[in-house]
C-alpha positions in Angstrom: -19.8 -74.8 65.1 -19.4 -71.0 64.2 -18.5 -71.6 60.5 -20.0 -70.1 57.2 -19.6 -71.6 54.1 -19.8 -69.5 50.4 -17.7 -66.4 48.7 -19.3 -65.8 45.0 -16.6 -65.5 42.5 -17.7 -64.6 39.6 -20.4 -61.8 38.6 -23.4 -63.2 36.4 -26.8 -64.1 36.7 -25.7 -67.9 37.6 -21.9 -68.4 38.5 -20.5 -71.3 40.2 -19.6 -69.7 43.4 -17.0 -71.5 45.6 -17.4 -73.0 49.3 -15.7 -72.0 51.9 -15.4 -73.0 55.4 -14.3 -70.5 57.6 -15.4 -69.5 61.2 -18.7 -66.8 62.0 -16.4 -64.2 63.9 -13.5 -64.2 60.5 -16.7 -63.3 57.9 -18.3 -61.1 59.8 -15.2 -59.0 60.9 -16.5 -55.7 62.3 -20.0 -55.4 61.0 -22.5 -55.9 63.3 -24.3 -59.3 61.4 -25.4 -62.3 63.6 -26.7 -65.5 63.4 -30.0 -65.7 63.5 -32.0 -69.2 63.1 -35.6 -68.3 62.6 -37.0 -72.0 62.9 -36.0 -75.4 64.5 -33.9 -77.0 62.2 -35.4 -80.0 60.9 -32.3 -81.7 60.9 -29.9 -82.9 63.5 -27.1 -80.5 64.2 -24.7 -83.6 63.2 -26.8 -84.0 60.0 -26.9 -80.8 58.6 -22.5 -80.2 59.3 -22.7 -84.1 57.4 -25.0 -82.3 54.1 -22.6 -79.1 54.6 -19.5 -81.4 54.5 -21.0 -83.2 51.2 -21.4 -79.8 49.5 -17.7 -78.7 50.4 -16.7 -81.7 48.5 -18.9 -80.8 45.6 -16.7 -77.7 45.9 -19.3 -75.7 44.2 -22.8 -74.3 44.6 -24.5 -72.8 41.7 -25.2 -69.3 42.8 -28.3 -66.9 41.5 -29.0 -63.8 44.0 -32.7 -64.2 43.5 -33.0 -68.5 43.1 -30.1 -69.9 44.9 -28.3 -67.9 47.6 -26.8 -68.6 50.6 -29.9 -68.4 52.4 -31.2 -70.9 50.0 -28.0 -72.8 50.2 -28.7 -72.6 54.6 -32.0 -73.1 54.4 -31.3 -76.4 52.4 -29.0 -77.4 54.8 -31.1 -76.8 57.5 -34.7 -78.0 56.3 -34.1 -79.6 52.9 -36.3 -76.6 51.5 -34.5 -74.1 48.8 -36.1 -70.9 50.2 -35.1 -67.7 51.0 -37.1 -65.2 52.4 -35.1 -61.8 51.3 -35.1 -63.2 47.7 -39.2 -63.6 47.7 -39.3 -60.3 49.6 -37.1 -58.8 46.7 -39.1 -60.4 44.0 -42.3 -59.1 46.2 -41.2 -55.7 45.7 -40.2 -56.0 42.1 -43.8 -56.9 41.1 -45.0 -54.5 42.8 -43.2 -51.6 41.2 -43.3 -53.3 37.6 -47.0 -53.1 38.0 -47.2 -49.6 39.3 -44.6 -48.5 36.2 -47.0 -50.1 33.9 -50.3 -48.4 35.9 -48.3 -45.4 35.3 -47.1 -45.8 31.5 -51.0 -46.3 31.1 -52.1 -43.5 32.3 -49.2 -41.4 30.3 -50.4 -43.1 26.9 -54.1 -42.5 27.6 
C-alpha cells in the first residue's frame, strides 16, 4: 500500500519510538531510497497490513538501533522473525574491530 510506519523520538539506547503511518513517496522525499523486499513474505499481504494495523494501535514500538529497528519491526511484520540484517552486519563489524584493538593493545603491552 505504499506506507511506512515508525519516526524514533527520543535518543537512548531503548526509547519508545512512535508509529506512524504515512505513504513511501512522503518519507522518502528526495533521496533516492526504495523498497526493496528481499524474500517472499510469509504472510498474506492482507495479514501483514492486519499485524501492522495491531501495532499502530499499540501506538508504540520499543526501539534499539542494533535489537529492534525498523527492519526488525518489517521483518516481523513480514515473516514473524525479529531480524535485521544491517544490525548483524554492524555487530559483525564491531567484533571484528574489538578483536583487532585488543590483537593490537597486545602487541603494544608485550
Amino acid at each position: 500500500s505504499g506506507h511506512v510506519r515508525d519516526m524514533l523520538r527520543a535518543s537512548n539506547s531503548y526509547v519508545q519510538a512512535r508509529i506512524a503511518k504515512e505513504r513511501f513517496i512522503k518519507v522518502k522525499g528526495d533521496s533516492t531510497a526504495e523498497i526493496y523486499n528481499k524474500k517472499a513474505a510469509k504472510y498474506p499481504s492482507q495479514t501483514i497490513v492486519n499485524r501492522a494495523h495491531e501495532k499502530l494501535k499499540e501506538q508504540t514500538w520499543t526501539y534499539n538501533m542494533l535489537k529492534s529497528n525498523c527492519e526488525h519491526f518489517v521483518n516481523y511484520l513480514r515473516y514473524g522473525e525479529m531480524e535485521s540484517e544491517q544490525a548483524e552486519t554492524a555487530l559483525n563489524a564491531l567484533a571484528g574491530a574489538g578483536a583487532a584493538m585488543a590483537f593490537l593493545l597486545a602487541k603494544v603491552l608485550q
